[in-house]
N, C-alpha and C positions, 0 to 999 in steps of 0.2 A: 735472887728472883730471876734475871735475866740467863742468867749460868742454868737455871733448868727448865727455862724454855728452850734454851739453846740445845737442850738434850735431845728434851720431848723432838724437836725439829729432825734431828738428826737419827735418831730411833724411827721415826717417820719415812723419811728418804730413803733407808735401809731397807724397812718392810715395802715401800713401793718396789724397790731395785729387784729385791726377793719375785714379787708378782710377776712383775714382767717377766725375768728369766723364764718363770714357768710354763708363762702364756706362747711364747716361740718355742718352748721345748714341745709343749703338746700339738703345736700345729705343724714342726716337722716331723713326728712322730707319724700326725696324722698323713699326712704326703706319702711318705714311704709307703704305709698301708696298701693306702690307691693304687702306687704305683705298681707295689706287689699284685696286687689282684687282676692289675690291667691284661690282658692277654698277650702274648709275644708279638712284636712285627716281624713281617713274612721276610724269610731270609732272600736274597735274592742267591740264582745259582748262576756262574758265567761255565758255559758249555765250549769247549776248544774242540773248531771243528777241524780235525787230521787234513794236511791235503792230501790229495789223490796219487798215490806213489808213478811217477812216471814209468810211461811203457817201459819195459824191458830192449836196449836195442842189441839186435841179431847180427853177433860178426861170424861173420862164416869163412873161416880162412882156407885157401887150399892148399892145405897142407901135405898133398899127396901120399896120404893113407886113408880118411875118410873120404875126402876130395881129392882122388887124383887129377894130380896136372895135365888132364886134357881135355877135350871136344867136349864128351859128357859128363865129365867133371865138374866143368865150369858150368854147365846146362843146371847139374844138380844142384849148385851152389846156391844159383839163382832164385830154386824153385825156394829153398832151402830160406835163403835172406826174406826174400816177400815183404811186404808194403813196412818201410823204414827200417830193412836192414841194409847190412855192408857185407858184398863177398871182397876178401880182403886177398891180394896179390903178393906172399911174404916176398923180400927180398929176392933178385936178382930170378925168380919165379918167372919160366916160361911157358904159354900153353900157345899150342898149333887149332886154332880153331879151322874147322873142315864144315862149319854148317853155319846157317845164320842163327841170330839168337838174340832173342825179343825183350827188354824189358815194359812190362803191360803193368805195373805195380804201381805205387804211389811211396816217393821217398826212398825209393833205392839207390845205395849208390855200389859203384866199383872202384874200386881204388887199390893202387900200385905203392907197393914202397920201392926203395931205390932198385933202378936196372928192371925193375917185371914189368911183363906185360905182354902181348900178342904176336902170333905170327899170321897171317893170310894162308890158309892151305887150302881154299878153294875161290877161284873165278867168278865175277860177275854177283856178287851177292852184296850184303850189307850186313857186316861182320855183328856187329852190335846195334838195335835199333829200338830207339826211346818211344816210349808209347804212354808212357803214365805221366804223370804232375810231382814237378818237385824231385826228379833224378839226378844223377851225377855220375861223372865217369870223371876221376880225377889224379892224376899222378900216374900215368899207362905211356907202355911205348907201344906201338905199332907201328910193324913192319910188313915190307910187301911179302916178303920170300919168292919162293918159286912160284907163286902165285898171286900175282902183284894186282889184278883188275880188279880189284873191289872198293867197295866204298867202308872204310875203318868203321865211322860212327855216323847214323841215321838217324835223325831228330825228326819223326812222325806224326805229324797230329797232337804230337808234347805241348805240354806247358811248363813254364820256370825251369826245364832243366839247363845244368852247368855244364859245358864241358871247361875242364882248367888244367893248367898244368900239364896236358901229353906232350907225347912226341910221335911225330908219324913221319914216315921216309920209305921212297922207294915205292908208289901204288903208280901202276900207271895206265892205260886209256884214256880215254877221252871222257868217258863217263865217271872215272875214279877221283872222288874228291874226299880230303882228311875228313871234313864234316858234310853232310849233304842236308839241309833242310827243306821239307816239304807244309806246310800248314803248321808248320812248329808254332808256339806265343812264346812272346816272352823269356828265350834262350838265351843265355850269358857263354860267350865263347872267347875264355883268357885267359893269357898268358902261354897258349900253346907253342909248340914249334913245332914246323912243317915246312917238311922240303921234298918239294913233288919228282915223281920218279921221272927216268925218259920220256919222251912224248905223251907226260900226263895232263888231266886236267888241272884247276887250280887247286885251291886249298881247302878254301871255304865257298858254298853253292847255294845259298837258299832262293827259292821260288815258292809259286803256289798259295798263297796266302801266309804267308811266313813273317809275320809282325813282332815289331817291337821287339829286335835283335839285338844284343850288346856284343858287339864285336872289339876286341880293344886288348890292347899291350901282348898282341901275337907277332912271333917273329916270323914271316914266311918266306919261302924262297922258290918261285918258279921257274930259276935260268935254264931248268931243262925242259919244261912245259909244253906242250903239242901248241902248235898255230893256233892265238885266239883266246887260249886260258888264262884267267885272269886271276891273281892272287886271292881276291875277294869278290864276290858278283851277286848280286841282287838283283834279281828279274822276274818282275811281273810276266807270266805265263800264261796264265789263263783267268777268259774274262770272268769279270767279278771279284778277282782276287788280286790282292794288293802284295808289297812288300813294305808298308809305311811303316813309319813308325823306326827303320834299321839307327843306329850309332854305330858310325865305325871311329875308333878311337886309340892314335897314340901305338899304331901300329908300326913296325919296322919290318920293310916290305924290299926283296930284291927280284925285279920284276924281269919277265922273259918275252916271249911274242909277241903277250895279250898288254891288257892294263892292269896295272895294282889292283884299284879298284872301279870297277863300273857298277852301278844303279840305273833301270830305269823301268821303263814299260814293255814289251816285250808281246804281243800278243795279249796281255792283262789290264787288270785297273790303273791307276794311276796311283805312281808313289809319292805320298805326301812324307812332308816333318822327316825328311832327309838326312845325317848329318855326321859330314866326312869331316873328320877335325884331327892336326898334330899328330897325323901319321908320316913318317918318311918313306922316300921310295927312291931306288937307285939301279938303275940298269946294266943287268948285264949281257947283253944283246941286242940287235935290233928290234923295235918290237911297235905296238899302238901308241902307245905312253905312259900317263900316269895317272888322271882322275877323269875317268866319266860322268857325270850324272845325265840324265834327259828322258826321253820319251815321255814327255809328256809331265814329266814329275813338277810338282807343285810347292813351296816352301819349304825349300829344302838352304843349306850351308856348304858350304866347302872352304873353310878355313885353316891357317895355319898351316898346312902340309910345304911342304919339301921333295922336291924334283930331282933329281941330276941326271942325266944324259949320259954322262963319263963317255961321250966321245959318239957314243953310239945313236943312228938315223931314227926319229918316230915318222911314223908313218900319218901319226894326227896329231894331236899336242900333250902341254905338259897338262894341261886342264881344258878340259872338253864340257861346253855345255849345249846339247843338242838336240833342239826342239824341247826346252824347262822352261820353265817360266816361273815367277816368282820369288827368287832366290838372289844370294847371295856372293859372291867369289871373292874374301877378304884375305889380307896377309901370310899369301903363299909365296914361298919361294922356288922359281922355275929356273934353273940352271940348264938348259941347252935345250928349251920348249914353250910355244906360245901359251896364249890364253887364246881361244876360240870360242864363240858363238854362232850358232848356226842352223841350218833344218829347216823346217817348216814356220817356229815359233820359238820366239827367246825373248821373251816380254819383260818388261820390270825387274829386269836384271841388276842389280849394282857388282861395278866389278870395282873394290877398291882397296891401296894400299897392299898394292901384290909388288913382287920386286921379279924383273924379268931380265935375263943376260945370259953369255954364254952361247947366244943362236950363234947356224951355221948359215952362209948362203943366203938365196933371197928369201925372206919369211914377213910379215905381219906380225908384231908383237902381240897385242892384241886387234882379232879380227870378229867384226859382228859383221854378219849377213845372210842373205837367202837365194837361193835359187829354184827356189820352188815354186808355183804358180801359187801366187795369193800367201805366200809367206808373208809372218807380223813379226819384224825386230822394229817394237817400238816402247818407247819411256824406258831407255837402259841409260844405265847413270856406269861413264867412266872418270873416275877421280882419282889423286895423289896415287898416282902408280909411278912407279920407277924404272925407269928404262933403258936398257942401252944397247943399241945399235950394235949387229957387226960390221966389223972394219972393212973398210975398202967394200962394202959391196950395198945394191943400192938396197937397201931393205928399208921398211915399216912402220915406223911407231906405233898407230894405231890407224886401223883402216876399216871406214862402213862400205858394204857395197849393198847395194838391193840391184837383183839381173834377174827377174822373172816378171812378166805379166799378170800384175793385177797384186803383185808383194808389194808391201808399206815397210817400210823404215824411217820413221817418225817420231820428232819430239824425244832424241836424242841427248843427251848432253856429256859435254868433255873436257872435265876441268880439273888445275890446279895437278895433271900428273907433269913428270919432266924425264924426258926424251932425249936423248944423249946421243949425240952421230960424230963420227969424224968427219964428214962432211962428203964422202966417197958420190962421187956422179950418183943420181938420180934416187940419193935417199932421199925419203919425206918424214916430217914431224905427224903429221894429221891429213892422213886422206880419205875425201867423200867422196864416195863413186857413185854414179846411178845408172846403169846398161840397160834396165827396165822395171817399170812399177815407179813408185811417185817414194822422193826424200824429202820432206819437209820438216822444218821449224828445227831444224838441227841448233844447238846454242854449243858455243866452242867458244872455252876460255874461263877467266886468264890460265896457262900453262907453262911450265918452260921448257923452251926446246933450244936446243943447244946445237949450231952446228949442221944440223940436217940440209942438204943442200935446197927443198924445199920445205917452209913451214908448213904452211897448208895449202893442201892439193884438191880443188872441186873439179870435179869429171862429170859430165852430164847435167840434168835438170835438180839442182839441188842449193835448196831455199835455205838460208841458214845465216847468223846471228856469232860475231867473234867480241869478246872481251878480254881488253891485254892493260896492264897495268907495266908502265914503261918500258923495261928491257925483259919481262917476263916472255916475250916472243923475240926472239932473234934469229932472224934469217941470216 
């Protein structure tokens, strides 16, 4: 009895198991169906969009059969290159240019492989002259030849152009400079070389609104330079226009007449954001000296540079600042040249961590003062400068003078430099003069002066404050 319920039970469980199976087969059966009948989803499509093949750029070489190598050759080149070509100069390639010749494009350049480049065959012109944005003339020689007065390369009313890499040799008058800038922006001018002819002008010339210059790692040489030319010169010209904005930098300068480099005002606006940095300069002849900046220039630097003398008389110093204000004179090294301040105004000046030696004769190391009526050297900060006297004679350390009527020299201060003398008759550590106009609130101190036969020297009406920390002053 039990044995065939056990069956029925089991016969039972069997035809349930059966059921079910069925029951899921027809319901994914049913699925499918649906899914079949469902309509597609929309395919998505990814579209690759091509970039846009770059201009084509135009070299145009002269290769003296489509481009002969001359005057109108090289004219044709030009027309020929046009906004972001290269007329290209092949190897040791010479053309005699006899006219001037304009670049007015945008992205032009000219460029020399080894030994090419120009010759001067006509006077008083401007061999090549930038006119468009984003030019270049790079890897070119220029030479004076038989016709040496002109100016190589002319930056006009340009923007962003380069010049890099020439060589120029041999241009000479007074007006002939390797680069001349007039209203240029923004000109990058390096790694040139330029060695100016006989009684030529300097190297490099911008005026006229000629902003934000990159001068830097050019080697120039003016020892044969007419009276007054200066390696490098920045001059405000005419009113309304500036030259703010220049960098000169890192340049190796062998200077003639004039100075290495002068900055200032000139008949124009007022040059701001100045800055002469880590260029060397080294004399070979008598001549001005070695840094100008002034007339009037505003926030400007002159640091790092390097002086030498090599034996030879300036006629002003190793670093000149005259009639500027605002500025800075940090760790420059003057081997046979003062530091000077002077003119009408040299206001807020800091002169510090310069190293001075090597004078000849009676000199000023460093000299602030005015002679001018209602001249302002006032709040100029001299500090940690290094100094040393020539021997046996009575010279300077540092010396204010104010000698005009109605000039202020005020609120001064002179600390922490040291001043080295052999002790020779009538040397001084620190002298304050007043011949006329009013010195007050001078503060001097602590310093160390070593030797000088006097420490410090007060001459006239001059109101002032010394701080010495035990043997920091030795008379």
């Amino acid at each position: 009895m039990h044995r065939k319920a056990a069956q029925v039970l089991k016969q039972v469980f069997v035809l349930f198991f059966v059921l079910l199976l069925a029951f899921f087969a027809q319901a994914l059966v049913r699925t499918n169906v649906i899914a079949a009948s469902a309509p597609p989803a929309a395919r998505q499509t990814v579209r690759r969009i091509k970039p846009a093949p770059a201009p084509a750029v135009r070299i145009i070489v002269l290769d003296g059969v489509t481009y002969p190598r001359t005057d109108a050759g090289f004219s044709a080149a030009l027309t020929a290159a046009g906004a972001r070509g290269t007329v290209l100069l092949p190897r040791g390639a010479t053309i005699i240019l006899t006219s001037a010749h304009v670049i007015s494009t945008d992205g032009t350049t000219v460029r020399c492989a080894a030994g090419a480049g120009f010759v001067s065959g006509v006077n008083r012109a401007n061999l090549i002259t930038v006119r468009g944005s984003d030019d270049a003339i790079v890897g070119c020689q220029f030479r004076g030849g038989a016709d040496p007065a002109s100016d190589p390369i002319f930056l006009w009313n340009s923007s962003g152009a380069k010049v890099e890499r020439n060589f120029a040799s041999g241009f000479v008058g007074i007006s002939a400079s390797f680069v001349y800038l007039v209203g240029a922006r923004a000109s990058t001018i390096e790694e040139n070389h330029c060695v100016a002819g006989p009684k030529g002008a300097g190297c490099i010339f911008g005026e006229k609104g000629s902003v934000d210059t990159l001068v830097q790692s050019n080697r120039l040489n003016v020892s044969l330079g007419a009276p007054g030319s200066h390696a490098i010169a920045f001059h405000s010209t005419t009113a309304g226009q500036t030259v703010s904005g220049t960098k000169i930098l890192s340049n190796r300068i062998v200077a003639g007449p004039g100075y290495c480099v002068e900055v200032g005002a000139f008949g124009g606006g007022v040059p701001q954001k100045i800055i002469i940095s880590s260029n060397s300069c080294s004399m070979s002849t008598d001549g001005l000296g070695g840094y100008s900046v002034g007339s009037d220039a505003k926030f400007w630097t002159v640091s790092k540079n390097t002086f030498r003398a090599n034996g030879h008389k300036l006629s002003i110093s190793c670093i000149e600042v005259a009639g500027a204000s605002d500025g800075t004179v940090a760790g420059n090294s003057c081997d046979g040249g003062n530091i000077s301040l002077s003119n009408w105004q040299a206001q807020r000046v800091t002169i510090s961590s310069n190293r001075i030696y090597g004078l000849k004769g009676w000199c000023a190391a460093i000299y602030l003062g005015t002679s001018v009526p209602s001249g302002a050297v006032n709040y100029d900060r001299v500090v940690a400068n290094q100094i040393r006297l020539p021997a046996g004679t009575a010279a300077i350390g540092i010396w204010q003078q104010c000698n005009a009527a109605g000039a202020t020299c005020n609120n001064n201060s002179y600390s922490y430099n040291v001043i080295v003398s052999d002790g020779a008759r009538g040397s001084i550590g620190i002298k304050l003069e007043n011949d006329a106009g009013m010195s007050r609130n001078e503060r001097v101190g602590p310093n160390t002066l070593r030797s000088p036969s006097r420490s410090i020297d007060p001459e006239g009406l001059v109101s002032y404050t010394i701080t010495k920390t035990g043997a920091d002053i030795r008379r």
